[in-house]
VMD Tcl script that draws the C-alpha trace (Angstrom):
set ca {
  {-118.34 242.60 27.14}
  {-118.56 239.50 24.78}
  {-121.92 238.19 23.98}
  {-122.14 234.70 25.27}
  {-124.87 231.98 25.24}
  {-126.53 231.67 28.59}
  {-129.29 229.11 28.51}
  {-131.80 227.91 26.15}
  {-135.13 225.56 26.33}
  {-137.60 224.52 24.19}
  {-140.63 227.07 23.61}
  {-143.25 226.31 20.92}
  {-145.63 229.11 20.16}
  {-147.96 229.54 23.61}
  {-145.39 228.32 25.88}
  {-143.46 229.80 28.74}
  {-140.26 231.01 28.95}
  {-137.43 232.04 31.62}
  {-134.90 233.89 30.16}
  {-131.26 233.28 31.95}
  {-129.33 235.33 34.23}
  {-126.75 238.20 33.22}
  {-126.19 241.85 31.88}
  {-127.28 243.18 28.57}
  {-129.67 240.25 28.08}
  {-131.23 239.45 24.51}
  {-134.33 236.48 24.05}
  {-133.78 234.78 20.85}
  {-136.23 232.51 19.59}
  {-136.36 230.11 16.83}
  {-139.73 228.41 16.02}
  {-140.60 226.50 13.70}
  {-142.74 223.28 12.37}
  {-144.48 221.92 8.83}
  {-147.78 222.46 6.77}
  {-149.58 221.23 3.92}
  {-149.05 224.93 2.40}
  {-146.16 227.11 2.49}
  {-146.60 229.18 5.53}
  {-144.82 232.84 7.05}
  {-144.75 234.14 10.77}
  {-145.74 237.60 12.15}
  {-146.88 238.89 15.41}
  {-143.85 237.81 17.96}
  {-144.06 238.98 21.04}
  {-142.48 237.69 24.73}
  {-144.74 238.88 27.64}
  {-146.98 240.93 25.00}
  {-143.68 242.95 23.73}
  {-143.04 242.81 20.17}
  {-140.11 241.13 18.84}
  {-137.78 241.64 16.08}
  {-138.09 239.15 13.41}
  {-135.12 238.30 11.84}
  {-135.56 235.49 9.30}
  {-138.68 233.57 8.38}
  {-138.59 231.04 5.79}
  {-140.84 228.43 3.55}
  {-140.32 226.21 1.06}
  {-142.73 224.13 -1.47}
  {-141.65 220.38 -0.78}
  {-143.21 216.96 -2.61}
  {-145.81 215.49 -0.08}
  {-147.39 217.73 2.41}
  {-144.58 218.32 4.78}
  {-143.80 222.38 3.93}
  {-140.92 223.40 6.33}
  {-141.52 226.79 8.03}
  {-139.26 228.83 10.53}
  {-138.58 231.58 11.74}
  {-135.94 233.61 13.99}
  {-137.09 236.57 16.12}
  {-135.28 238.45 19.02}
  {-135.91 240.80 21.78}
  {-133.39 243.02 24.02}
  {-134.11 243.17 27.76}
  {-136.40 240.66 27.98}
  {-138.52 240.13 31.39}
  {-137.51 238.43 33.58}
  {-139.40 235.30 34.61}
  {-141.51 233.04 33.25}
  {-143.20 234.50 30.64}
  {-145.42 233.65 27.29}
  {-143.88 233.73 24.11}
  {-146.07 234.07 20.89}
  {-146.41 234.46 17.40}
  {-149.23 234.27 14.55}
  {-148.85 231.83 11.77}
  {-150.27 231.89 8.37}
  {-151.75 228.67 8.49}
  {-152.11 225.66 11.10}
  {-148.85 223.86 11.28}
  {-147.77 220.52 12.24}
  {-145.64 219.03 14.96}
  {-144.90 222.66 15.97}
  {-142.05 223.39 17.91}
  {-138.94 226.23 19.05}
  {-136.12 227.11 20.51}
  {-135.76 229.84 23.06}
  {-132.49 230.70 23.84}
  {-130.92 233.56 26.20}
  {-127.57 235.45 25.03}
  {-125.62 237.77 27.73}
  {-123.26 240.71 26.84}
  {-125.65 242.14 23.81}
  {-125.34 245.76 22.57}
  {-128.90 246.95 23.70}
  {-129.37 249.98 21.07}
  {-127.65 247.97 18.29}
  {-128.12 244.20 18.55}
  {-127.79 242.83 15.32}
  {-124.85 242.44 13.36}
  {-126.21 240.58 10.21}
  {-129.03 238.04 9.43}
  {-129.91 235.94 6.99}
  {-132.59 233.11 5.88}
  {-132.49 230.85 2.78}
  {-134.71 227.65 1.33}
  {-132.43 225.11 -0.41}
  {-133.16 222.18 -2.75}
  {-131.50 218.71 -3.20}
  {-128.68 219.56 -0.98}
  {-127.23 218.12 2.12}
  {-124.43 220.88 2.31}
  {-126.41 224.36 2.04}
  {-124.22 227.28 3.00}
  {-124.12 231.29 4.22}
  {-120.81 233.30 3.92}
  {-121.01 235.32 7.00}
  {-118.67 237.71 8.78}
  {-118.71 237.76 12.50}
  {-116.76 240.43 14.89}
  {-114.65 239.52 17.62}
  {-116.83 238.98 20.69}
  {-120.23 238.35 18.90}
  {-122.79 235.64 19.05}
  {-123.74 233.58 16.10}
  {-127.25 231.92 16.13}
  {-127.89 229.50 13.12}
  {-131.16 227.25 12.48}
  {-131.91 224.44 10.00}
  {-134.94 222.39 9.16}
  {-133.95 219.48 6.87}
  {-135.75 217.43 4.62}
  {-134.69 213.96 3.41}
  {-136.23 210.76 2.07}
  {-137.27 207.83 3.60}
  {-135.14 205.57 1.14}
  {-131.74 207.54 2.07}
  {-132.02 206.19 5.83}
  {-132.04 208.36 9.14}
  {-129.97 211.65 8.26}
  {-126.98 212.47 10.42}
  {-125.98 215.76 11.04}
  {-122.33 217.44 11.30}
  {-122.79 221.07 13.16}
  {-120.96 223.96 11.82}
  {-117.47 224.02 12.92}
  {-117.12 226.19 15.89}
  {-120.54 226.13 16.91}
  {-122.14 224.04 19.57}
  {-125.42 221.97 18.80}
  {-128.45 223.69 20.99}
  {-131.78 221.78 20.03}
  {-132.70 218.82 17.91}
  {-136.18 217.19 16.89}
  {-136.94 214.92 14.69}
  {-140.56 215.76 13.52}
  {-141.46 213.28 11.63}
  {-139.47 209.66 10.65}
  {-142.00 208.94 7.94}
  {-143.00 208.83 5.10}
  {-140.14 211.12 4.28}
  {-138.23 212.83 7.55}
  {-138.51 216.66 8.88}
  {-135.70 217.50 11.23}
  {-134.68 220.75 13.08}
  {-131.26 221.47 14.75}
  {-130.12 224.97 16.33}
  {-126.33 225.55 16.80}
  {-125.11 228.53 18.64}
  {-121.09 230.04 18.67}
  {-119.72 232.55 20.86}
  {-116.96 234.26 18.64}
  {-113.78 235.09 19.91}
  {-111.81 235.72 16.83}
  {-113.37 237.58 14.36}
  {-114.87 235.64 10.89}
  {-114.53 236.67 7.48}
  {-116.26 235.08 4.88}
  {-116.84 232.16 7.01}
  {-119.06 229.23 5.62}
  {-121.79 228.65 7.88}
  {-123.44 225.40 7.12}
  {-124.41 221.77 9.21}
  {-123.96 219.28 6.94}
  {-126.40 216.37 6.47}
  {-126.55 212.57 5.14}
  {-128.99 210.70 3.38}
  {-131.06 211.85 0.15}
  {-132.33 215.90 0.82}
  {-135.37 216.85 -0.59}
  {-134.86 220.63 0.40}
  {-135.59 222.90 3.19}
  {-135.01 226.26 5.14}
  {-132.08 227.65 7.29}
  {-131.20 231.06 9.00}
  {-128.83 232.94 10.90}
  {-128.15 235.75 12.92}
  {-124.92 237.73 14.49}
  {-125.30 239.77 17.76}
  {-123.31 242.38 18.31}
  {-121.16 242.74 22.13}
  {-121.99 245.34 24.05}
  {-120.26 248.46 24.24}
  {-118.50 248.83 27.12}
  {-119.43 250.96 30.30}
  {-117.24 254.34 30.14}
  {-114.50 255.57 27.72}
  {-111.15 256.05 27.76}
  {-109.71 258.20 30.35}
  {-107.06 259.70 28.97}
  {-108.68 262.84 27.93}
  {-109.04 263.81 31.38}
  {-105.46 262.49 32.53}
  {-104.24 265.36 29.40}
  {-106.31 267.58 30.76}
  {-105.48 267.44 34.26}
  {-101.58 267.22 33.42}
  {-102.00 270.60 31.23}
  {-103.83 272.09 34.18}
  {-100.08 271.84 36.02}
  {-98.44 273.65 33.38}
}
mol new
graphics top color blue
foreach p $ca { graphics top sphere $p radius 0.5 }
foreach p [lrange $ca 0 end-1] q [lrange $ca 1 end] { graphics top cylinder $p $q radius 0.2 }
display resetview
């Protein structure tokens, strides 16, 4: 069973959440915002149940606009609607997330790889990831650029399908946050994974993840068919 994107919505830390319809359900959530200090996540839960956290990420930026963000995931999630939650280190800013339901997830072994990074002057930053056949690739970025280099526009990661976007703030410099989901059907090795940007960066965070499909219901049958045709003999 492949692990597919269901549905997704946007959940800030507090809100409510509905996870989607399906087997072999995971609840990943990306949340994020900015701070006058560099700030880290803990504490995730989804209907008091601890999460997994995957990536969480913060960078030291010029003004007082410190990117934070996080990735976190939970397999068999409730169903209805349900808070989700984390703790910060410190108040943020223009807080916001991204909760997103994926169908067809290996329940014991969800994970495949993860990764989180902060990045400089660069409007290209990039992960080399491998993917297998049938997985689901999550990927988060929280961009800063200048005022003076205009509105950035944003180029999603080839293969992957744009989920959330918010501009936090326009001015005096701009905070943005995009989430791009792919459901893989042929494997990827060594893959670039980046969503390129215009404009003059000043720096930032981004993160990934890779869920594994599920495994499928049964085995093969063919020792029994050997069996049964020796039985004859």
């Amino acid at each position: 069973m492949a692990a597919t994107f269901v549905s997704g919505a946007t959940a800030a830390d507090g809100a409510n959440y509905t996870p989607g319809g399906g087997a072999d359900l995971l609840l990943a959530w990306m949340a994020t915002g900015y701070a006058a200090v560099t700030n880290t996540a803990s504490a995730q839960t989804y209907n008091s149940v601890s999460m997994t956290e995957r990536v969480d990420q913060t960078t030291n930026l010029t003004g007082s606009g410190d990117p934070v963000g996080m990735l976190a995931d939970l397999v068999a999630p409730s169903a209805g609607s349900n808070v989700i939650d984390l703790t910060w280190s410190a108040a943020l800013t223009n807080e916001t997330g991204y909760a997103m339901t994926i169908s067809g997830v290996d329940q014991t072994t969800p994970l495949a790889s993860s990764g989180g990074a902060t990045y400089a002057v660069d409007n290209s930053p990039a992960f080399t990831i491998d993917a297998p056949t049938n997985s689901c690739v999550v990927y988060f970025r929280h961009h800063a650029a200048s005022l003076g280099g205009g509105t950035p526009a944003w180029t999603a990661p080839t293969g992957f399908t744009q989920r959330f976007a918010n501009t936090l703030i326009a001015t005096p410099a701009f905070r943005e946050v995009r989430v791009y989901t792919r459901d893989v059907t042929t494997a990827l090795t060594s893959h670039s994974l980046s969503a390129t940007t215009t404009g003059t960066a000043m720096g930032g965070i981004h993160g990934y993840a890779v869920y594994n499909e599920a495994v499928a219901a049964g085995g093969s049958i063919l020792p029994f068919i050997t069996k049964y045709y020796r039985g004859l003999n």
